[in-house]
C-alpha positions in Angstrom: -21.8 -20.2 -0.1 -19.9 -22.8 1.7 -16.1 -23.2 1.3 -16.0 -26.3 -0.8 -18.2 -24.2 -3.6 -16.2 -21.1 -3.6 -12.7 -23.3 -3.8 -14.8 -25.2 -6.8 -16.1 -21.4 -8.1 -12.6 -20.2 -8.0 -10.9 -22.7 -10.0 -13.8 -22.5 -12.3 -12.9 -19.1 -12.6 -9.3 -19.5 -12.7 -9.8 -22.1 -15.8 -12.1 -19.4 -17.5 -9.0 -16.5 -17.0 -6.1 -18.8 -18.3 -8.0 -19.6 -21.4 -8.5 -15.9 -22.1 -12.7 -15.5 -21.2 -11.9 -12.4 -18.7 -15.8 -11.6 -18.5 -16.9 -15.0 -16.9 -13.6 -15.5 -14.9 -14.4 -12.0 -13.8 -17.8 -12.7 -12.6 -16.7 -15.4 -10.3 -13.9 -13.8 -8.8 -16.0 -11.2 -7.6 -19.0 -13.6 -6.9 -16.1 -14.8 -4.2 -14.7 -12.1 -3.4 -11.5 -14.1 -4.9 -8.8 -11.2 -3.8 -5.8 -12.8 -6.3 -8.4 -13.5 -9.3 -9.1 -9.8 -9.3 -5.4 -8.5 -9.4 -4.9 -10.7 -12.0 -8.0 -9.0 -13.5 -6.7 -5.8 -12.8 -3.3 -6.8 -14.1 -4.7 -8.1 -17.3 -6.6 -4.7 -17.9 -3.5 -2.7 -16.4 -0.5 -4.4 -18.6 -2.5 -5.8 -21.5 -5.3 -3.6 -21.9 -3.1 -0.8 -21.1 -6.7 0.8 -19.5 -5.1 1.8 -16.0 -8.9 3.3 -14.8 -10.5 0.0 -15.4 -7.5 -1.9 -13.7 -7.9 0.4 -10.7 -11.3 -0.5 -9.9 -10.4 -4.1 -9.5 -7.1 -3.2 -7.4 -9.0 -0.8 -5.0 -11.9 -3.8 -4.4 -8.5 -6.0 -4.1 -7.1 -3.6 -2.1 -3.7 -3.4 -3.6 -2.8 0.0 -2.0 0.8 0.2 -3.5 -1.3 -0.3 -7.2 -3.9 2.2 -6.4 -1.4 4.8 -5.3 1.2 4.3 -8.4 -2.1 4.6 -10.8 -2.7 7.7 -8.7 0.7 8.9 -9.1 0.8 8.4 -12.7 -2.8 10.7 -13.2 -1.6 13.1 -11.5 1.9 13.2 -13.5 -0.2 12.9 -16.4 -2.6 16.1 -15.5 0.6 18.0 -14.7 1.9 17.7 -18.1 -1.1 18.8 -19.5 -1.3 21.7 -17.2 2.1 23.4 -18.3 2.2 22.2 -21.9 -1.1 24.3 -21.9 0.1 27.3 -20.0 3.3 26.9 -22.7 0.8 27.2 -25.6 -0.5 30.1 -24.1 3.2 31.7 -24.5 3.6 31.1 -27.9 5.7 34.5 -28.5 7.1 34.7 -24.5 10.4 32.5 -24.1 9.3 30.6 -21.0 10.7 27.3 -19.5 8.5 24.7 -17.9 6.7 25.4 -14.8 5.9 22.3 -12.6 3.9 21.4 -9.7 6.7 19.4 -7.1 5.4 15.7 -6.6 8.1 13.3 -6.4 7.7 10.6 -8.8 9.8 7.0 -8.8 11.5 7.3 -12.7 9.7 3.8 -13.6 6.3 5.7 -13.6 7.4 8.9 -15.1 8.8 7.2 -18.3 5.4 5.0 -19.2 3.4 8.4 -18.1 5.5 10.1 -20.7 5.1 7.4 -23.1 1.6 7.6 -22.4 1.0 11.4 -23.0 3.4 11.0 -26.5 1.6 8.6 -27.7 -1.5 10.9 -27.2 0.2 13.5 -28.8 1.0 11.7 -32.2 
């Protein structure tokens, strides 16, 4: 495809994204290998959707490293918990205090990944 299709794709696809038709938009970005249409995708699936797995996808064909590595970070934060609220169920009549694994996590994605895992909970 020449350039003057894939600017003509692109706004086509940008048009299909602002009003709301994320599958067809989503097509074309990757049709043109449209870098910004598919953070946008992965922003819409990360922030809206709240789907961080799906959003991840587009980010990594993006290649929004700092995006891939907080989604990362947040997993693994995630899997933690698990871990030791399991090990604490397996306590039930032992006093014990949480045991973590040290990663170093900024305190922006520790509160949504402990939003996240409440929200699970209830």
């Amino acid at each position: 495809m020449d350039d003057k299709e894939r600017i003509a794709l692109i706004r086509k696809g940008n048009e299909f994204f602002n009003n709301g038709d994320i599958d067809n938009a989503l097509k074309i970005f990757v049709k043109t290998d449209y870098k910004d249409g598919l953070i946008r995708i992965g922003d819409y699936y990360y922030y809206e959707k709240r789907q961080p797995l799906t959003a991840l996808g587009f980010y990594q064909k993006a290649n929004v490293k700092k995006k891939v590595d907080e989604i990362f970070e947040r997993m693994m934060y995630a899997l933690n918990r698990l871990i030791v609220e399991d090990k604490n169920k397996d306590k039930k009549n032992e006093q014990s205090t949480e045991e973590t694994i040290q990663v170093n996590f900024s305190p922006k994605l520790q509160k949504v990944a402990e939003e996240i895992l409440k929200k699970n909970r209830d």
